[in-house]
N, C-alpha and C positions, 0 to 999 in steps of 0.2 A: 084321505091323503093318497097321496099317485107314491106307487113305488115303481123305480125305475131299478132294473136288472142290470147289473154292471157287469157279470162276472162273464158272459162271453164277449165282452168286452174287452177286460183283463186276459182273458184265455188270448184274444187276437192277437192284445198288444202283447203280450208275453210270445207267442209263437213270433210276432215282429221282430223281439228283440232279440230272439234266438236267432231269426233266421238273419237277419243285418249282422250278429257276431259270427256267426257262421260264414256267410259270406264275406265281412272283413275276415276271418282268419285264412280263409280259403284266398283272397284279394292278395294278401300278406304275404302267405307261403308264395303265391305263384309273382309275386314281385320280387321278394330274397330272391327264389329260384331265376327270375332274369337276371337282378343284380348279380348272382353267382355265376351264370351264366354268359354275362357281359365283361365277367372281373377276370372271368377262367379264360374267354377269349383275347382276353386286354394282355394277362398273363402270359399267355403261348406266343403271342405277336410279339411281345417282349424279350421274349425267352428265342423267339427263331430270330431275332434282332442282335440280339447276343451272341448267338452261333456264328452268326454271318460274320459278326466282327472278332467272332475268336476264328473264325476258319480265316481272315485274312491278315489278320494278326500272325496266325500261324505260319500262313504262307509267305510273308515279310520275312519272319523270322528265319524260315528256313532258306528265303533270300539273301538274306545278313549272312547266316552262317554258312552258307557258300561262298561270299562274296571275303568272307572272313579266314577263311578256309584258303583261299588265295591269295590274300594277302601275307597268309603265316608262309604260305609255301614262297611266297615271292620274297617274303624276309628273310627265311633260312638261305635260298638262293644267292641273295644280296649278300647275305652273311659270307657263305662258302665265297664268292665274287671276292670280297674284299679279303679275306684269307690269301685267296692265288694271288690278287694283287699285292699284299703284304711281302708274302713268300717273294715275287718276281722283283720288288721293288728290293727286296733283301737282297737276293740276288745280284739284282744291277748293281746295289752296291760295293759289293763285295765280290764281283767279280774279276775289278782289279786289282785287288790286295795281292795274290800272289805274284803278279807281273810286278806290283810295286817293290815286293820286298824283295825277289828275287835279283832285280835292279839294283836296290840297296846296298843289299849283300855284295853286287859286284866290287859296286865303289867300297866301301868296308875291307875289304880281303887287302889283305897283305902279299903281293903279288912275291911269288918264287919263294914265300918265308911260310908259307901255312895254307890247307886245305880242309876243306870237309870233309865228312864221312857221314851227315845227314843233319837236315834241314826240318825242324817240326813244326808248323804253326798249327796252335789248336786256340780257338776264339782267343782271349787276350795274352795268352803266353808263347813266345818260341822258346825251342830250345839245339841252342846249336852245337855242335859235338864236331871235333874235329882234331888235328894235328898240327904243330908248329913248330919249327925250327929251336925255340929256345921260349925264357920267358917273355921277355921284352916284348916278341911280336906277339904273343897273347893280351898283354898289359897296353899295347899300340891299338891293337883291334878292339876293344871294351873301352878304348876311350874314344874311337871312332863312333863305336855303339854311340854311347852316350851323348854323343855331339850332333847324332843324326835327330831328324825331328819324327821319325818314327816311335823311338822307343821312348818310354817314362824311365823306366829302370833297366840297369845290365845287372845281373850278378854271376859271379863268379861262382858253377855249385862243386867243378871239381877240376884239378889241375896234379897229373901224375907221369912220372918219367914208365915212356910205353917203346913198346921196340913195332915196329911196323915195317910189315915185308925184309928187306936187307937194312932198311934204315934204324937204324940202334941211337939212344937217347933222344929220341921225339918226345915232346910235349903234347901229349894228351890233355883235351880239354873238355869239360861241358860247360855251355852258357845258356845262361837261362835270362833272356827280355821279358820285359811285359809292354808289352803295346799301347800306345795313346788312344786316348776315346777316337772313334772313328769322326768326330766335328771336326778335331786337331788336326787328326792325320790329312781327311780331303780338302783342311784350306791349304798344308802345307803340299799337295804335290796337284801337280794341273790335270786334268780330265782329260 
């Protein structure tokens, strides 16, 4: 019978299959190691792709909040604008109310029967103080008031026998108006 020696055979094929998983593990390791090495570059590319677009994102932003920044200041400005204007436009209105009521007042006065002793207008109320010959021309003048298209109301707050200078039993008086809304008063008197 032939005997045939297998066992440095096995020893070969055995060292074969060492050395084949060997070198796959070694194949392996240095493939992850690309792969990680392909994933880490793929990553940073990524990653500097991202900076780029926060650094311009950033710098928009801080375009905006300039561009923002001027706007606020251009509204507060527009604000303060429209204030003067308000203020000026008040003004013009109201510039000629004392001319008006001074006018008023002329026609109102009871010529050679009663005088003033002072004139207040303060926003919707005057109040007029003065001296008159007897009743009647106080009672003549508060219905003049009230007949003009300046006032809403006259009233009467105080009426007492006064001596003034050489003048002995004068009628002392205070009146107190209140004004029409200022729509009333500038249809009824001309610009």
């Amino acid at each position: 019978m032939i005997k045939v020696n297998l066992l440095p055979y096995r020893a070969a094929r055995k060292k074969e299959n060492i050395r084949l998983q060997v070198s796959t593990f070694f194949l392996s390791i240095i493939f992850v190691t690309l792969f990680m090495y392909y994933y880490n570059i793929s990553l940073n590319n990524k990653i500097d792709v991202y900076n780029v677009k926060i650094e311009n994102i950033k710098n928009e932003l801080s375009k905006y909040n300039k561009i923002t920044k001027e706007i606020d200041g251009i509204k507060n400005r527009l604000a303060v604008l429209n204030k003067k204007t308000g203020v000026i436009k008040n003004l013009e209105l109201n510039r000629k109310e004392p001319v008006r009521l001074l006018d008023t007042m002329t026609f109102m006065v009871i010529p050679k029967r009663m005088w003033f002793t002072s004139l207040e207008s303060k926003e919707e109320v005057v109040t007029i103080k003065g001296f008159a010959l007897d009743n009647k021309t106080v009672a003549d003048f508060m219905t003049r008031l009230e007949g003009s298209k300046l006032f809403d109301s006259v009233n009467l707050m105080n009426l007492k026998q006064e001596t003034y200078n050489k003048y002995t039993n004068l009628k002392g008086f205070v009146i107190s108006c209140n004004k029409k809304p200022k729509e009333q008063g500038r249809k009824n008197f001309p610009k």
